[in-house]
C-alpha positions as CSV (number, residue, x, y, z in Angstrom):
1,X,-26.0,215.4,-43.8
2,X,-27.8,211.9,-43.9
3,X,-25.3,209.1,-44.1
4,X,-27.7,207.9,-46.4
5,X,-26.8,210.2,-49.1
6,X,-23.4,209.3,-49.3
7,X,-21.9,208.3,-52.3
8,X,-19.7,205.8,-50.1
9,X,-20.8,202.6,-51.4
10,X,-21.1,202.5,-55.6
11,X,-23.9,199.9,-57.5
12,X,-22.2,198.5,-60.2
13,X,-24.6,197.8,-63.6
14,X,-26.2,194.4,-64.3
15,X,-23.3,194.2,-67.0
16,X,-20.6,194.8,-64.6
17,X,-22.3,192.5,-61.7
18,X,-22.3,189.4,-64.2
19,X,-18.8,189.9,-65.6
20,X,-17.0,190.4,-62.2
21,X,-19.1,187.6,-60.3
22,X,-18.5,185.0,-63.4
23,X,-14.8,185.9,-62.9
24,X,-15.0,185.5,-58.7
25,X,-17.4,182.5,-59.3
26,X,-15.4,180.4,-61.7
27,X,-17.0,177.0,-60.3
28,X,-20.5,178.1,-60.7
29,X,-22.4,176.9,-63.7
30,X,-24.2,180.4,-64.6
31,X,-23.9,183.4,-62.9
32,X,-26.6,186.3,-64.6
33,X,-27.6,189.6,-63.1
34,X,-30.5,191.7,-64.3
35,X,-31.9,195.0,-64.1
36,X,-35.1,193.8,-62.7
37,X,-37.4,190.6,-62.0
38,X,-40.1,189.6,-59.7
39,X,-38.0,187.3,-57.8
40,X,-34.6,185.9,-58.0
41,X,-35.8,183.0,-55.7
42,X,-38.6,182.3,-57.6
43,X,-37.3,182.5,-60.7
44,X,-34.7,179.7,-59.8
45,X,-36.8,177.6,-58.4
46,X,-39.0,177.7,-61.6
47,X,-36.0,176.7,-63.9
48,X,-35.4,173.6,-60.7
49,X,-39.3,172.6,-61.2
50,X,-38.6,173.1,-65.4
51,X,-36.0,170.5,-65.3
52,X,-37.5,167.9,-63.0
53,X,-40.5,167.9,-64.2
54,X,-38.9,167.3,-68.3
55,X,-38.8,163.5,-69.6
56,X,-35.8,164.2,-71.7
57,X,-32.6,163.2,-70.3
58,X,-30.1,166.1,-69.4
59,X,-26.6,165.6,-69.4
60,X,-25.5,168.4,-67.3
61,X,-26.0,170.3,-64.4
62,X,-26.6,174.3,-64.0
63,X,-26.0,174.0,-60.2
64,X,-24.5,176.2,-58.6
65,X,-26.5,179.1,-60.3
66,X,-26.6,182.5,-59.0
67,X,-29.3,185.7,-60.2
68,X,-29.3,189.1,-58.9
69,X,-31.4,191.7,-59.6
70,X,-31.0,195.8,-59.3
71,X,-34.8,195.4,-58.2
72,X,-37.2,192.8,-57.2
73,X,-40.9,193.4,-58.2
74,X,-42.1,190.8,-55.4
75,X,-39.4,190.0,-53.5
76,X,-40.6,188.0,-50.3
77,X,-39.1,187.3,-46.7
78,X,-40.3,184.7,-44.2
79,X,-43.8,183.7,-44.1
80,X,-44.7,185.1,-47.3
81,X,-44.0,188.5,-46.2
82,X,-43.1,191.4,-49.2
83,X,-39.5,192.4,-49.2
84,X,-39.1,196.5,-49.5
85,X,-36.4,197.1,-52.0
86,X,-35.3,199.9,-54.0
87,X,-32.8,200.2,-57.4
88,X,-29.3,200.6,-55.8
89,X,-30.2,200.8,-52.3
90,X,-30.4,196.8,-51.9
91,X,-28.6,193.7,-52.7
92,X,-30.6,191.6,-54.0
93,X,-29.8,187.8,-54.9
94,X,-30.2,184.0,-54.8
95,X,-28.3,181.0,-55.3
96,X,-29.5,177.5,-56.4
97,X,-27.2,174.9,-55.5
98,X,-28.2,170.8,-55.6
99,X,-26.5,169.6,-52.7
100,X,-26.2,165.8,-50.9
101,X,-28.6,166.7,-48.1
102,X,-32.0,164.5,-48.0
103,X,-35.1,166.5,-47.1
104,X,-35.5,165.0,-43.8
105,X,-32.1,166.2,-42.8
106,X,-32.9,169.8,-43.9
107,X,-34.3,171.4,-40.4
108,X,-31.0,173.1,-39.3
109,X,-29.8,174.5,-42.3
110,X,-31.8,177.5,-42.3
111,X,-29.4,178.7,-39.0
112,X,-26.7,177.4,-40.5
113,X,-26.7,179.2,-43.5
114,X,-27.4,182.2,-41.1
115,X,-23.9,181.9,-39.4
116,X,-22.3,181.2,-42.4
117,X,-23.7,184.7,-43.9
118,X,-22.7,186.3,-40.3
119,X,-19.5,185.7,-40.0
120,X,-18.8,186.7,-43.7
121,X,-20.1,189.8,-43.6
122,X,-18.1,190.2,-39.8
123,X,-15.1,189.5,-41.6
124,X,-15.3,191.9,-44.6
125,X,-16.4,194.8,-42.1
126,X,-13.3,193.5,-40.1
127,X,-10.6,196.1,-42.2
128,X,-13.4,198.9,-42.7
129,X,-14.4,199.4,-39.1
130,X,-12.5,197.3,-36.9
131,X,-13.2,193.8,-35.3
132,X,-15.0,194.7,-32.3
133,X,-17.3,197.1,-34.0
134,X,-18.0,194.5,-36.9
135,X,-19.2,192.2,-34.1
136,X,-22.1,194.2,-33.4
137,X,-23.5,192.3,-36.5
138,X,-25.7,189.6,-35.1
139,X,-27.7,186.6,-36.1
140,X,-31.5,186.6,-34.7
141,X,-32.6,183.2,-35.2
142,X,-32.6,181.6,-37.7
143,X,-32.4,183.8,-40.9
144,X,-32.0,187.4,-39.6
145,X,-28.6,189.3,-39.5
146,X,-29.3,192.5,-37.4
147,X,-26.8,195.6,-36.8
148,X,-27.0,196.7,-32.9
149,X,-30.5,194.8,-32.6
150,X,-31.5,196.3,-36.0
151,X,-32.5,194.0,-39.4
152,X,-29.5,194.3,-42.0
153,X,-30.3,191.2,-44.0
154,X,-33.0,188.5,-44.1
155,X,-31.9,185.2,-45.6
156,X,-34.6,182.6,-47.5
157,X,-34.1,179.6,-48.0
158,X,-36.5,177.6,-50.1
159,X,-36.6,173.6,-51.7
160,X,-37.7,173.2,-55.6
161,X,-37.8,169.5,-57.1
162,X,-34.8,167.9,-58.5
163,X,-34.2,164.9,-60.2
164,X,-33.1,163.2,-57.6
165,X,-36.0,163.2,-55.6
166,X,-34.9,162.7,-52.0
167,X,-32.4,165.6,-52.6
168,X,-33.9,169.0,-53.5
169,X,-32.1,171.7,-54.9
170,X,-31.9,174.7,-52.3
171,X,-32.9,177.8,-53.6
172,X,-30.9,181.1,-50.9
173,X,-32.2,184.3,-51.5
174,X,-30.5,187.1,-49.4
175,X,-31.6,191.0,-49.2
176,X,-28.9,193.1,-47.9
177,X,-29.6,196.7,-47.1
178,X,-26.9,199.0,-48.5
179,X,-28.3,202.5,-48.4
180,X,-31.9,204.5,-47.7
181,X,-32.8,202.7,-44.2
182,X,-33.6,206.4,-42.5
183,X,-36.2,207.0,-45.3
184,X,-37.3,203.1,-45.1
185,X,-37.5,203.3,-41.3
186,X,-40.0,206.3,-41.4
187,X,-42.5,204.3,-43.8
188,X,-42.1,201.4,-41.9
189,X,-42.5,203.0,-38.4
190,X,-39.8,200.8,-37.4
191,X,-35.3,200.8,-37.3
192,X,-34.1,199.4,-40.4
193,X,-30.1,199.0,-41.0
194,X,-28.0,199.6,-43.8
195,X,-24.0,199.6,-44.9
196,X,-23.7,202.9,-45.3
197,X,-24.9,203.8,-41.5
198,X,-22.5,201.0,-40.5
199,X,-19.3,202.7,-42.8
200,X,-19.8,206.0,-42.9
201,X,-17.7,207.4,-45.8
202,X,-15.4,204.3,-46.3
203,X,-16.4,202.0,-49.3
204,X,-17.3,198.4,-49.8
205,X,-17.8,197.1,-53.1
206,X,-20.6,194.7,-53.1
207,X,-19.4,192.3,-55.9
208,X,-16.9,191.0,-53.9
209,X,-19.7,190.7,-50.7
210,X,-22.1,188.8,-53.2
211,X,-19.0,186.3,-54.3
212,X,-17.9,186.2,-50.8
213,X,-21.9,185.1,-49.2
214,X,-22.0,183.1,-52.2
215,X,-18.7,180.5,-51.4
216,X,-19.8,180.8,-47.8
217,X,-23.0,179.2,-48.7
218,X,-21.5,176.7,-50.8
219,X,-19.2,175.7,-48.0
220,X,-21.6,175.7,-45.6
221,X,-23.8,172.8,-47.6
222,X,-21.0,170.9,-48.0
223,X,-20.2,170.8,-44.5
224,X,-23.9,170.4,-43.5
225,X,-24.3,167.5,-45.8
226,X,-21.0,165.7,-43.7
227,X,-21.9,166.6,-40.1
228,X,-25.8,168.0,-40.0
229,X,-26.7,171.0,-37.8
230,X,-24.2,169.7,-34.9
231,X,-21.3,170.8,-36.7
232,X,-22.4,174.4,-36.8
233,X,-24.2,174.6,-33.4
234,X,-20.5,175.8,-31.3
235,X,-20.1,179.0,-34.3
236,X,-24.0,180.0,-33.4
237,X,-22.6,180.9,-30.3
238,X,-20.4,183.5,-31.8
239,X,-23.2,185.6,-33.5
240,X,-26.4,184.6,-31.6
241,X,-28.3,187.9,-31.3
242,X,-31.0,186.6,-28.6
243,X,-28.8,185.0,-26.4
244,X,-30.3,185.6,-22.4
245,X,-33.3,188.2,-24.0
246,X,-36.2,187.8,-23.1
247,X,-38.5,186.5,-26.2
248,X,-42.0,185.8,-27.6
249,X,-42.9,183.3,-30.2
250,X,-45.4,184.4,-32.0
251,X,-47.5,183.0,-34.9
252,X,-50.0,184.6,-37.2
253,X,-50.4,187.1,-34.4
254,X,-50.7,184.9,-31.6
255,X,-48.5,185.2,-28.7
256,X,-47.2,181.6,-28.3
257,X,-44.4,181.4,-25.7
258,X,-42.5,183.6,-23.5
259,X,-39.1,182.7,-22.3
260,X,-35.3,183.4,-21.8
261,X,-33.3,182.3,-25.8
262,X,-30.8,179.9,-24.7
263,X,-29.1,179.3,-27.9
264,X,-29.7,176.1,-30.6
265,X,-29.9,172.5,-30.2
266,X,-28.2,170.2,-31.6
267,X,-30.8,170.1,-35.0
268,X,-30.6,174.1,-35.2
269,X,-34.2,175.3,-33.0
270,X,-33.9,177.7,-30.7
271,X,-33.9,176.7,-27.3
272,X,-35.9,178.9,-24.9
273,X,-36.2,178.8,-20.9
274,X,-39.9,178.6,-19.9
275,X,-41.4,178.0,-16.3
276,X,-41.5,174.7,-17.7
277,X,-38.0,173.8,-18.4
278,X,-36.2,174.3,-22.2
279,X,-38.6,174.6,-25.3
280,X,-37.0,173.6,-29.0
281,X,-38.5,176.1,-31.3
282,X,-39.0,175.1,-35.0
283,X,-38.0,177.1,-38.0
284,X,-41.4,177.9,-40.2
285,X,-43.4,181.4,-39.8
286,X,-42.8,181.6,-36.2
287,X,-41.7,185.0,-34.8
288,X,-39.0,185.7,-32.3
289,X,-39.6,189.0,-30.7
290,X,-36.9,190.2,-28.4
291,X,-38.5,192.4,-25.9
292,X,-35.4,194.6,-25.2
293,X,-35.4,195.8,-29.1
294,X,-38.9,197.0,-28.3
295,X,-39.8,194.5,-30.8
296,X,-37.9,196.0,-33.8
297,X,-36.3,193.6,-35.5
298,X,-37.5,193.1,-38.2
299,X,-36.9,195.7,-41.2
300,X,-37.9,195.4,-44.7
301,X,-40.5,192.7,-44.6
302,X,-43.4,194.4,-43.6
């Protein structure tokens, strides 16, 4: 039988979601889940553009805000790219948070949100399937968390206008998959990852995941906002995916760079070792292609 018919992992209703969450999220503003939307990124960063762009005074705040949706009509990944999703088979969900970070000081956060998301999901897996096995979850650089080399989650993170306008509120968006990758990797022609491969028959209940990524996030901006990308760079370490592969950057289609990943600088690029010496990579719609995954890391943005 295909794992990915087990009933191992239950999808609570968009009722259920939004009660449990505003009880595990106490010191978020609003917390809503529906049954379906085009995008919970998009539609936060809509209510962000709403506000700032009003000439009537508010008084309070709706940051932190959370959506989730049971399905997302145009869900998107990096570089624009259409995020696959099914009812019940994904996790589906974005945060808006208006944090003390200036936009010039936003290039590492992207990675840093990434470890943050790691390490979170390592340490729910941790009682499930043990710690060494829940290390096989990875971070590719800088938004990617991959199972044994395979795409789990992709992580978006996107800037909408606040009021104060050298801070913008941060918009995370995070598709997780939970079930259906061996039906998903045969449309796709390529692996895709999901929870119930990883657990078998044990159970996770994703409320708790979704509460969980969501603090983790929140903590991470406050930390980033104190000590930048620098304070982060030691814990990439722990999850880097790519460390010593051999890579390609590629862009639009174009092979850019080959090289050796070396981990992250100090600002959160990936480092790669060229015939010419180190080369900082920037965050943006550049590709990182490991070679020894046969170029299979990515998974549900096609």
């Amino acid at each position: 039988m295909s794992v990915d018919s087990s009933p191992s992992i239950p999808f609570p209703s968009p009722n259920t979601f939004r009660e449990r969450l505003g009880t595990l999220l106490p010191e978020f503003d609003t917390v809503a889940w529906v049954k379906r939307t085009g995008s919970t990124n998009k539609d936060l960063g809509d209510l962000a553009r709403a506000r700032a762009s009003t000439t009537t005074p508010v008084a309070t705040s709706p940051w932190p805000r959370l959506l989730g949706a049971h399905l997302q009509t145009a869900g998107k990944g990096r570089a624009a790219r259409p995020w696959h999703n099914a009812d019940g088979e994904c996790l589906m969900f974005s945060c808006g948070f208006a944090p003390k970070i200036a936009a010039g000081d936003l290039p590492g956060i992207t990675p840093a949100l990434g470890i943050a998301s790691c390490l979170t999901v390592r340490n729910l897996l941790v009682p499930l399937i043990g710690a060494r096995a829940a290390d096989q979850l990875t971070l590719k650089w800088p938004n990617d968390l991959q199972w044994k080399g395979v795409k789990l989650a992709g992580i978006l993170v996107e800037t909408a206008p606040s009021t104060k306008a050298q801070q913008p509120i941060l918009v995370i968006g995070m598709g997780l998959n939970l079930s259906g990758a061996s039906e998903l990797s045969a449309k796709l022609q390529r692996p895709v990852a999901d929870l119930s491969q990883i657990l078998l028959e044990q159970a996770i209940d994703p409320v708790p995941l979704v509460a969980a990524l969501a603090q983790a996030w929140q903590r991470t901006l406050h930390d980033y906002a104190a000590t930048g990308y620098a304070g982060f760079a030691p814990r990439y370490q722990e999850v880097d995916g790519l460390l010593g592969e051999q890579v390609e950057v590629i862009d639009q289609g174009k092979l850019l760079h080959t090289g050796i990943a070396r981990g992250t600088d100090s600002i959160g690029r990936l480092q790669i070792e060229t015939a010419s010496g180190l080369l900082p990579i920037l965050v943006g719609d550049v590709s990182i292609r490991a070679r020894t995954t046969q170029r299979a890391s990515s998974a549900r943005d096609a």
